[in-house]
C-alpha positions as CSV (number, residue, x, y, z in Angstrom):
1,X,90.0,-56.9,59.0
2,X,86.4,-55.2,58.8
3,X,85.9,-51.9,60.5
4,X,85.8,-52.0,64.5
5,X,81.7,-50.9,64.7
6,X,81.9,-48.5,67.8
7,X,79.1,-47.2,70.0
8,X,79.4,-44.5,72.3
9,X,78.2,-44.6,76.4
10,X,77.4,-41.0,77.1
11,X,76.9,-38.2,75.6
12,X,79.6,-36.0,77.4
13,X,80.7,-32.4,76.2
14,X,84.3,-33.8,75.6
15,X,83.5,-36.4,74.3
16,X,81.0,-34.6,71.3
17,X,84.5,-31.9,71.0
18,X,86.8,-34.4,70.8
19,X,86.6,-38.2,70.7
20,X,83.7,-38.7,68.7
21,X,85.3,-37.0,65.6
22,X,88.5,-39.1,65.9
23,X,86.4,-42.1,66.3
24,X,84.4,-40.7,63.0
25,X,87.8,-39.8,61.7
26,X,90.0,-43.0,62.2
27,X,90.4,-45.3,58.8
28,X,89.2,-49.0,60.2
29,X,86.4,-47.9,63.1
30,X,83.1,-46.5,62.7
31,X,80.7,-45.1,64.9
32,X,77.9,-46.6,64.7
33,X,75.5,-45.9,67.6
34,X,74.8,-43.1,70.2
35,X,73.5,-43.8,73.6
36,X,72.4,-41.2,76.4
37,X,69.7,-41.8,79.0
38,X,68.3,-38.6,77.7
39,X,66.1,-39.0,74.1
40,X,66.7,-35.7,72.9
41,X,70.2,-35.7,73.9
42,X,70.9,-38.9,71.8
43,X,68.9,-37.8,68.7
44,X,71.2,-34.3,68.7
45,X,74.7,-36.3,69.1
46,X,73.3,-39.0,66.2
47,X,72.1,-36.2,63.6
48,X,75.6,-34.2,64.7
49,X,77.5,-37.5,63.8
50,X,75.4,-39.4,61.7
51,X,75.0,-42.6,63.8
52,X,72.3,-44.3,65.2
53,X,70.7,-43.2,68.4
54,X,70.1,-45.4,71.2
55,X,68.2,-44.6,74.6
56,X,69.6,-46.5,77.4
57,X,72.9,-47.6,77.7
58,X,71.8,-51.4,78.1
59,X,70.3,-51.0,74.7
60,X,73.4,-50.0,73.1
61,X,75.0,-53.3,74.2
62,X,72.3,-55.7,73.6
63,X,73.0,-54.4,69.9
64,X,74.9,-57.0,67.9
65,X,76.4,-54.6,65.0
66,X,78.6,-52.8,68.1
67,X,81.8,-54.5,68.3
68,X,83.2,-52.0,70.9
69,X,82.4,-49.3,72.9
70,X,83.5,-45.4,74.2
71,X,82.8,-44.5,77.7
72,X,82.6,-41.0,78.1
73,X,80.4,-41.2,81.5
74,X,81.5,-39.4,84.9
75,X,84.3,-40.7,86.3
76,X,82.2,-42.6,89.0
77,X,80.3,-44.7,86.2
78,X,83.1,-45.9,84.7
79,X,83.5,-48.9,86.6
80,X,79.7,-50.4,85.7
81,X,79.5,-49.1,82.6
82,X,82.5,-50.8,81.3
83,X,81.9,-54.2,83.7
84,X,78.5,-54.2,81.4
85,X,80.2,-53.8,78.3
86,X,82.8,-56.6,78.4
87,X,80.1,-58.8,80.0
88,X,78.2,-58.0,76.7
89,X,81.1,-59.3,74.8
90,X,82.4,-55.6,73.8
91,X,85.8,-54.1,73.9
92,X,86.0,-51.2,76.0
93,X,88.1,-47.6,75.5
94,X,86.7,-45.8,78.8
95,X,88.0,-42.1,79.4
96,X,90.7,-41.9,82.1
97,X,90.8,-42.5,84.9
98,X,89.7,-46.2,84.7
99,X,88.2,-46.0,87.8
100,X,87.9,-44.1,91.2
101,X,89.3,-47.3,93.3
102,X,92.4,-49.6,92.9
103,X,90.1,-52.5,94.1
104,X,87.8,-51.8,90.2
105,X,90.4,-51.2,88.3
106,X,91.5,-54.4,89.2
107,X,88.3,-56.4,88.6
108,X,88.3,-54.7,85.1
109,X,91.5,-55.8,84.4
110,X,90.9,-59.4,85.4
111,X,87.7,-59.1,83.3
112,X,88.9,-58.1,79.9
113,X,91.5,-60.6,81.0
114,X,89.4,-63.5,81.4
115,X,86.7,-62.6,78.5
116,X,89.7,-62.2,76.2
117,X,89.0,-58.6,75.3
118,X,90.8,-55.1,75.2
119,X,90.5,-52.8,77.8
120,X,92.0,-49.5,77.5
121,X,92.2,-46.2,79.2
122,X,91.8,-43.1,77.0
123,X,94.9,-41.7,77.3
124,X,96.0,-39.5,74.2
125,X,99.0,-38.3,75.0
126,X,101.4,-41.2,75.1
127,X,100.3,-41.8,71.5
128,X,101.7,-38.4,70.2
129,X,105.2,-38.7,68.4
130,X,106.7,-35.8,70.9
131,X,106.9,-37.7,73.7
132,X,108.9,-40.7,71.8
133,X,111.0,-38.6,70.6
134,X,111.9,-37.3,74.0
135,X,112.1,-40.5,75.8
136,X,114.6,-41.8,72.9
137,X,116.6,-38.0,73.5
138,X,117.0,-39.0,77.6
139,X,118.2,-42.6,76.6
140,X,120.8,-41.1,74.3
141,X,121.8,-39.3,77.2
142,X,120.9,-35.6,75.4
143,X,120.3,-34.4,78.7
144,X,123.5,-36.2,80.9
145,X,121.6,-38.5,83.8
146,X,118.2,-37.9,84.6
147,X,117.9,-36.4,87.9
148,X,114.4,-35.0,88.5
149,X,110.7,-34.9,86.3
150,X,108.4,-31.8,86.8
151,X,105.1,-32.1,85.5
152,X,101.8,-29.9,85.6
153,X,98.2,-29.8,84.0
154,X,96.2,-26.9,85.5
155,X,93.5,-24.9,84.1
156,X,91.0,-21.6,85.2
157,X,87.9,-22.6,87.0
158,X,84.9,-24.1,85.5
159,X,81.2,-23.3,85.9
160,X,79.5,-24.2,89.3
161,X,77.6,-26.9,87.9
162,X,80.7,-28.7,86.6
163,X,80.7,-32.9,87.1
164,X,84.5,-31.7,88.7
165,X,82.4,-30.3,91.1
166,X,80.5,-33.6,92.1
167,X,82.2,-36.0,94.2
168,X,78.9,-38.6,94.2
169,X,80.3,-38.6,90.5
170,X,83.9,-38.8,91.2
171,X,84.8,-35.1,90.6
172,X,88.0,-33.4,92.0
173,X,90.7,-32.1,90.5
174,X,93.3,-35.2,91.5
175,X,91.3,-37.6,89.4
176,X,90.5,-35.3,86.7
177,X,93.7,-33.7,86.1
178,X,96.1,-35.0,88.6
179,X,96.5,-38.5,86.7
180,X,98.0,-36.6,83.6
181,X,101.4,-36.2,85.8
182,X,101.2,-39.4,87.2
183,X,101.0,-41.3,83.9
184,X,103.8,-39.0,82.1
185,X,106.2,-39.9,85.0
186,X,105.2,-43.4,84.9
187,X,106.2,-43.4,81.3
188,X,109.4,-41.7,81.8
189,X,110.4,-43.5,85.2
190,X,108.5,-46.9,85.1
191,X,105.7,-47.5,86.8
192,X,107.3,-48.6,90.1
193,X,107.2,-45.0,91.6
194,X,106.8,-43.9,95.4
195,X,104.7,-41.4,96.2
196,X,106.1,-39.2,99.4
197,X,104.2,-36.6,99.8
198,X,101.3,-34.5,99.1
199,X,98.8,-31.5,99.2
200,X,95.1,-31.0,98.1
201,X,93.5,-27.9,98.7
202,X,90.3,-28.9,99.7
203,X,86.6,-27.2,98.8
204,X,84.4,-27.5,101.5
205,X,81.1,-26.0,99.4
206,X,81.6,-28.7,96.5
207,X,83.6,-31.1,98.4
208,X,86.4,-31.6,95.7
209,X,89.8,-31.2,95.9
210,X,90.5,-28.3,93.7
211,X,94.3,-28.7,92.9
212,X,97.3,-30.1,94.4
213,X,100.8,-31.2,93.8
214,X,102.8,-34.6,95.0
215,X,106.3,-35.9,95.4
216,X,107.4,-39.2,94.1
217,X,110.8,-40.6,93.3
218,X,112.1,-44.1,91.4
219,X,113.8,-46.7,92.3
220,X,117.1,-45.4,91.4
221,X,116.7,-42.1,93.1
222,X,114.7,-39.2,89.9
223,X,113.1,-37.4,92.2
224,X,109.5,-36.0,91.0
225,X,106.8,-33.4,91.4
226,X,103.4,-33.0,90.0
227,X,101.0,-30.3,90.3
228,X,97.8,-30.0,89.1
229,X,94.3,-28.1,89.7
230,X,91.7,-26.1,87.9
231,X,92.3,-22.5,89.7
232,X,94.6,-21.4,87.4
233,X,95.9,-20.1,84.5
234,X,96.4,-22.8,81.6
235,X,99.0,-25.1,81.8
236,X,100.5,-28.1,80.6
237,X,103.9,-29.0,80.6
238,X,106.7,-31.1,81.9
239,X,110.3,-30.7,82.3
240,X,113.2,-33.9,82.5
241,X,116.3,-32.0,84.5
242,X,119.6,-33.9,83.7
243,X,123.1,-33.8,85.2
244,X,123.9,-31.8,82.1
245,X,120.9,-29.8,80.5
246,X,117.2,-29.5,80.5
247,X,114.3,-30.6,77.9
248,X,110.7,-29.2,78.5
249,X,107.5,-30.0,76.8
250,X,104.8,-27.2,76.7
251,X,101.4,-27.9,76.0
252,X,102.5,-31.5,76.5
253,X,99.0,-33.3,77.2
254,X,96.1,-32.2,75.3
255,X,97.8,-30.5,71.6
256,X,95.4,-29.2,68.9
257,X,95.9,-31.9,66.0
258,X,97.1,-28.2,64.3
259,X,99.6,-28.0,66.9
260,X,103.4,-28.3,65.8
261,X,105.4,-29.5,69.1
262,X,108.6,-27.8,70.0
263,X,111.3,-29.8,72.2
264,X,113.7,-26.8,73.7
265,X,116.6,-28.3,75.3
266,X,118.8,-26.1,77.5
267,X,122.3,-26.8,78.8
268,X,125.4,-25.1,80.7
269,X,125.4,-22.4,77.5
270,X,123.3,-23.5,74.7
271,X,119.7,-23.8,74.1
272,X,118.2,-25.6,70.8
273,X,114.6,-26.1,69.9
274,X,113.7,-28.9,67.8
275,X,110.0,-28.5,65.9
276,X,108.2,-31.6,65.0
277,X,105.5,-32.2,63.5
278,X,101.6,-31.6,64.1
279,X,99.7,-35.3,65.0
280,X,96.1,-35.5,66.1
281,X,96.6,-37.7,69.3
282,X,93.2,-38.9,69.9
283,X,92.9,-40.3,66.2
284,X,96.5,-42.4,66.7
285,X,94.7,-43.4,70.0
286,X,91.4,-44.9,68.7
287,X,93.7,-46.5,66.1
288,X,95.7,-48.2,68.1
289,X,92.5,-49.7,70.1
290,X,91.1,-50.7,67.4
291,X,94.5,-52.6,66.3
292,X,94.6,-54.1,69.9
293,X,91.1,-55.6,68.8
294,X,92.5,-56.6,65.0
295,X,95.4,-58.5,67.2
296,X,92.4,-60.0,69.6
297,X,89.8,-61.0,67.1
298,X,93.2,-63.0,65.7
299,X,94.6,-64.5,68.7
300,X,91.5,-65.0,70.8
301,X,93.5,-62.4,73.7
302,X,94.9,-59.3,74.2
303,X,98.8,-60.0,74.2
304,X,99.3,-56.7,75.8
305,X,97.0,-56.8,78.1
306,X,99.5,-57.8,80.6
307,X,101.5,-54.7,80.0
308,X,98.8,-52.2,79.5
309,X,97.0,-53.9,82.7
310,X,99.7,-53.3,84.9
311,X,100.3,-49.5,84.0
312,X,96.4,-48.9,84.7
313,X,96.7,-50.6,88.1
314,X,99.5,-49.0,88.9
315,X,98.2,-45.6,88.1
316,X,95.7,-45.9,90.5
317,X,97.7,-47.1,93.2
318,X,99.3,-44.4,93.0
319,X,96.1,-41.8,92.8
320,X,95.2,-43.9,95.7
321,X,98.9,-42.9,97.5
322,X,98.3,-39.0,96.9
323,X,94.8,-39.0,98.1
324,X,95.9,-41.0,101.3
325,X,99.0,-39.1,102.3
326,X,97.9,-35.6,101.2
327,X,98.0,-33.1,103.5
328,X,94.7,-31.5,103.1
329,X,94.1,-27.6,103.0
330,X,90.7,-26.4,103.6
331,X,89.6,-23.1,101.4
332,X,87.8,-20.8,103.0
């Protein structure tokens, strides 16, 4: 197969830190084109990555050497920008989440479905190794029945003028930061969770929610919690409580590609910590997109669109649950 050209829809902050090296960096992709609103801003992220730069996004997709594109826009754009791509005839990996609504995520969905393309959300962390090797620990039964899931993602504040800040653009902290909880537990538990509670702590002077936390449980009673925010120290983690021990993951969604994972499992009256190895996340990501398209460009579809389709819907139905039942503090 001939290398998956990529262009890139915005020229975000995290997305010059992180995704556009492991675009760069993934064997079969290469990024090809750069495209900002903003001239100088395009010309700075080209020369930095040595792509073409394009002003205006509709350019970028009117180009035919792009075979696929990055979304890194605010949260809010998400929805057109990627609509525009796929009608363009371009695969789409658009950062999480998806969307801001259930009702858009859907008509993406149905799109790529339709047009026969691949539609992902760029989550990293369910292509690390660590979190295989802890799901296939639980099904051995390493930690006796599972019996609750605790996750968090939290980190300090950010500066004023922060897109987290702007809810035009679809800031706030459950759709920035609270969806990291929410996907881990749908891949521990399956995706057919109930939410049953929650809190947001609401800021009246940006008009975000700031943090929060949530209760869910499964079908066959794992009870779980989330919390999430940026007022606080750093933090990401999860812990998978069993009838007979514990496993916790630190650092569990966003690890350095330097960083060596390690699993510590604690029972009635032994603990044991099992190191594995370092992976960069975001590279295993981009490849397996651009394998989804290799299987595409075959087959004429997605075959797993079906499955990946569902898990994005269903992570915004339940984003939409949290946000609906919250109980909502108001800061002062």
């Amino acid at each position: 197969m001939s290398a998956l050209r990529m262009g890139v829809i915005g020229c975000s902050a995290f997305g010059g830190r992180t995704m556009l090296p492991a675009i760069r960096d993934t064997p079969g992709t290469t990024l090809t084109a750069v495209a900002s609103r903003d001239r100088a801003r395009a010309v700075a992220f080209a020369d930095r990555f040595r792509c073409d730069p394009v002003v205006g996004y509709e350019n970028l997709l009117s180009r035919e050497d792009i075979d696929a594109v990055y979304i890194a826009l605010p949260n809010a754009l998400h929805h057109e920008a990627a609509l525009a791509a796929m009608e363009s005839g371009k695969h789409v990996l658009a950062e999480k989440p998806l969307t801001t609504t259930v009702g858009d995520t859907v008509e993406l969905c149905r799109t790529a479905a339709e047009e026969g393309l691949v539609l992902r959300e760029n989550f990293g962390f369910p292509h690390h190794g660590q979190h295989r090797r802890v799901r296939s620990l639980v099904d051995d039964g390493r930690i006796g029945r599972l019996r609750h899931m605790e996750g968090s993602f939290c980190f300090p504040p950010l500066p004023g003028n922060d897109i987290r800040y702007r809810s035009d653009l679809g800031g706030g902290a459950l759709l920035d930061v609270g969806v990291y909880p929410v996907r881990a537990m749908q891949y521990f538990l399956g995706d057919d969770l109930t939410v049953t509670g929650a809190v947001l702590r609401h800021d009246p002077v940006s008009g975000v929610d700031v943090s929060g936390g949530f209760t869910a449980c499964s079908p066959d009673g794992v009870i779980a919690s989330g919390t999430f925010g940026f007022e606080h120290s750093f933090g990401s983690r999860y812990r998978l409580w069993g009838s007979t021990g514990q496993l916790t993951v630190e650092r569990a969604f966003t690890p350095p590609p330097w960083y060596t994972p390690t699993l510590r499992i604690v029972s009635q009256d032994h603990t044991e910590e099992l190191t594995l190895p370092a992976e960069h996340q975001l590279v295993s990501c981009v490849k397996a997109f651009a394998d989804a398209v290799g299987v595409a460009r075959d087959r004429g579809r997605d075959p797993a669109h079906g499955e990946w389709s569902t898990t994005a819907v269903r992570t915004a139905e339940l984003v939409a649950a949290i946000a609906a039942t919250a109980h909502r503090i108001r800061l002062p």
